[in-house]
TORDRENVO-279961 format. One record per residue (C-alpha): residue in three letters; x, y, z. Coordinates in steps of 0.1 Angstrom, whole numbers, plus 5000, padded with zeros to 4 digits. Layout:
TORDRENVO-279961
r->ALA px->X py->Y pz->Z
...
***
This chain:
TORDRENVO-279961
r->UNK px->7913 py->5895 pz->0239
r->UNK px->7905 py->5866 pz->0215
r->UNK px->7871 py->5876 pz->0192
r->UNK px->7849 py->5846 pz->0189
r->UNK px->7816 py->5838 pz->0179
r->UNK px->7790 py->5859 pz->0187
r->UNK px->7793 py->5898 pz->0172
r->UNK px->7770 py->5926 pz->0182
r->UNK px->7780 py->5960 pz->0202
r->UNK px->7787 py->5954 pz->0238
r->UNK px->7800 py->5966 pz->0268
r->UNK px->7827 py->5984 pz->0270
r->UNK px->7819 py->6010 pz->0249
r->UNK px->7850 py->6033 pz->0241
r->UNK px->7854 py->6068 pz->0230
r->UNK px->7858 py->6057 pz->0192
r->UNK px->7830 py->6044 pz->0165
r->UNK px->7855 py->6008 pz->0167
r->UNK px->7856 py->6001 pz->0203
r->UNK px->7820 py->6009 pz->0208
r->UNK px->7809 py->5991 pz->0179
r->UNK px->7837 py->5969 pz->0167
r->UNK px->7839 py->5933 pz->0175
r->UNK px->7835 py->5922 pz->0207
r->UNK px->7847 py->5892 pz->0224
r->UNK px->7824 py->5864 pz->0232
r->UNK px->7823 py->5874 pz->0269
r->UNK px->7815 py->5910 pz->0260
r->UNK px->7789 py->5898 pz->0240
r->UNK px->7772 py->5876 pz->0265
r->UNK px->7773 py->5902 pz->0296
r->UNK px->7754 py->5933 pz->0276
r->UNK px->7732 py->5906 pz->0265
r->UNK px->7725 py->5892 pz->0302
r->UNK px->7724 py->5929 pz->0315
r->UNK px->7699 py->5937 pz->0286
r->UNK px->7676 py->5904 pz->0294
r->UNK px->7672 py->5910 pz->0334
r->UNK px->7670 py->5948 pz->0331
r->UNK px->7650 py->5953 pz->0305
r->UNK px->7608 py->5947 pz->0316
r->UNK px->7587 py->5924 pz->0299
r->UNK px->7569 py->5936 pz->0269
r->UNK px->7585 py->5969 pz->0267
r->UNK px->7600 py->5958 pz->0233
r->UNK px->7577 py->5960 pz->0207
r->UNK px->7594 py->5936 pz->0177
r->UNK px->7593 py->5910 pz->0208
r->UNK px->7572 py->5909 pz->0234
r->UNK px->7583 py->5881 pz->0251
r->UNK px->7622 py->5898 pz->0256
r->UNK px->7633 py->5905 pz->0290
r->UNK px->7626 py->5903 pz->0325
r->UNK px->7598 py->5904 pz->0358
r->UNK px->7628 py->5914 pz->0376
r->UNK px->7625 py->5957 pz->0370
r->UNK px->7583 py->5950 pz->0379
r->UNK px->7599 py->5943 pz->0413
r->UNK px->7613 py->5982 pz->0418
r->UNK px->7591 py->5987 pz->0449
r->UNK px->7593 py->5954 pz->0463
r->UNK px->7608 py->5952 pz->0499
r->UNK px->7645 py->5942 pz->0502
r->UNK px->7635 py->5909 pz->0521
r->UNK px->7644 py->5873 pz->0510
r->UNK px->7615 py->5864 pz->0493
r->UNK px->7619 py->5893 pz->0469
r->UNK px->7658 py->5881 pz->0464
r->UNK px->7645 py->5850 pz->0458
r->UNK px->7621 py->5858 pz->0431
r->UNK px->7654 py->5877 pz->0413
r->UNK px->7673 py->5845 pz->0415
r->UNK px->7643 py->5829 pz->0404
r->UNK px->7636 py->5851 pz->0378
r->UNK px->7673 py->5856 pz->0365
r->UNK px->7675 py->5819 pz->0356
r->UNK px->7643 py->5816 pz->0341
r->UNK px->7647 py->5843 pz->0317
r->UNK px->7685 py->5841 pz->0310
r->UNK px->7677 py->5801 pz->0301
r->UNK px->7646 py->5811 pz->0278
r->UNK px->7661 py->5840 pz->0260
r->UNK px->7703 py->5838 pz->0261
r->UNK px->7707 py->5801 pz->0241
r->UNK px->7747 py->5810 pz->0241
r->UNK px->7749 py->5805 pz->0278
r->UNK px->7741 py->5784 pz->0305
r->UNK px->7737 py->5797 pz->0343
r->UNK px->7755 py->5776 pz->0371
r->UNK px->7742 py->5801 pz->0398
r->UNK px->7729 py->5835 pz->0410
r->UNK px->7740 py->5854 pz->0442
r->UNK px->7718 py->5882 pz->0455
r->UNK px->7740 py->5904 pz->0483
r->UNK px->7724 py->5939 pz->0502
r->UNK px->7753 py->5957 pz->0508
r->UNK px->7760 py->5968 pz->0545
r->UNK px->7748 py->6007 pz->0545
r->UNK px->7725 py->6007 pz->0514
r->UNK px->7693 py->5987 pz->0519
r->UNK px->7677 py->5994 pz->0485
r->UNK px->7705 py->5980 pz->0469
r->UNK px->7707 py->5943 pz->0454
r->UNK px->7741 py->5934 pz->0439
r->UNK px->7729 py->5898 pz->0414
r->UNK px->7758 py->5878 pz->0407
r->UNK px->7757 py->5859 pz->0376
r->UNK px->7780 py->5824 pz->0373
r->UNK px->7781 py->5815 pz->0338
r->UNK px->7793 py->5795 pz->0310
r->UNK px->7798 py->5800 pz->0276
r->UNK px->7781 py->5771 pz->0253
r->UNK px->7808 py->5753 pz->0233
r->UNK px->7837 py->5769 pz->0253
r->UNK px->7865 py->5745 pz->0250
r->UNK px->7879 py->5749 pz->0284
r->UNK px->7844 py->5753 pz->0306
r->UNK px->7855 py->5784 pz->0319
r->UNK px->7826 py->5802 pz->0347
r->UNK px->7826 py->5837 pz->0346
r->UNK px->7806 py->5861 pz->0368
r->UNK px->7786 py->5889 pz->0362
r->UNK px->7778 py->5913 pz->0388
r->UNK px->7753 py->5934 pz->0382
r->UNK px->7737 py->5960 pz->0408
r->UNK px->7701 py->5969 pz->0411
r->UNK px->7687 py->5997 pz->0431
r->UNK px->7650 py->6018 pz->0429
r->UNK px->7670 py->6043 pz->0403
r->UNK px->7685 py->6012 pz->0379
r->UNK px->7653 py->5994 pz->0380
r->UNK px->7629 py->6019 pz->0371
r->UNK px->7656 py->6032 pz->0338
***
């Protein structure tokens, strides 16, 4: 795992003061970053206001379409305002079969200034108990 860029503490975080906050790759960087944008609700940080998502206000939303649309909506709205290092080809919503209050986003992204254009995905899964943390 090549470092790169961007430092901070990021996913994974390991037993030890180094792996949880050591240096990261750039990929590692940008995913607790994403996760941290879309789950974290709109003005619920006080230095900044303006960080993080509508997406947790939808908690008791129904599981239809419209509401997965508003998440894929939301997810590149938010991501392209707040997360400069990356830009979002696409987002996939899936309900898994057997668990209806379950939304599995799918993140397709790139890293800006990555030499090869490499896509990576970020799955990330929402239910009423990750929403409302």
């Amino acid at each position: 795992m090549a470092l790169g860029r961007f430092t901070g503490p990021a996913y994974p975080f390991g037993p030890s003061w180094a792996l949880t906050l050591g240096p990261k790759s750039d990929l590692e960087t940008l995913f607790t970053s994403i996760v941290n944008i879309i789950t974290t609700p709109v003005g619920s940080y006080p230095p900044d206001p303006f960080l993080g998502s509508e997406i947790p206000n939808l908690v008791f939303e129904p599981n239809d379409g419209a509401t997965r649309n508003l998440i894929r909506h939301f997810v590149k709205r938010d991501l392209g305002r707040q997360e400069p290092r990356a830009v979002v080809r696409s987002v996939r919503t899936v309900v898994p079969i057997n668990e209806p209050n379950t939304v599995v986003v799918t993140i397709a992204f790139q890293i800006v200034g990555d030499s090869e254009g490499r896509v990576f995905s970020a799955p990330i899964e929402f239910n009423t108990l990750s929403l409302a943390a």
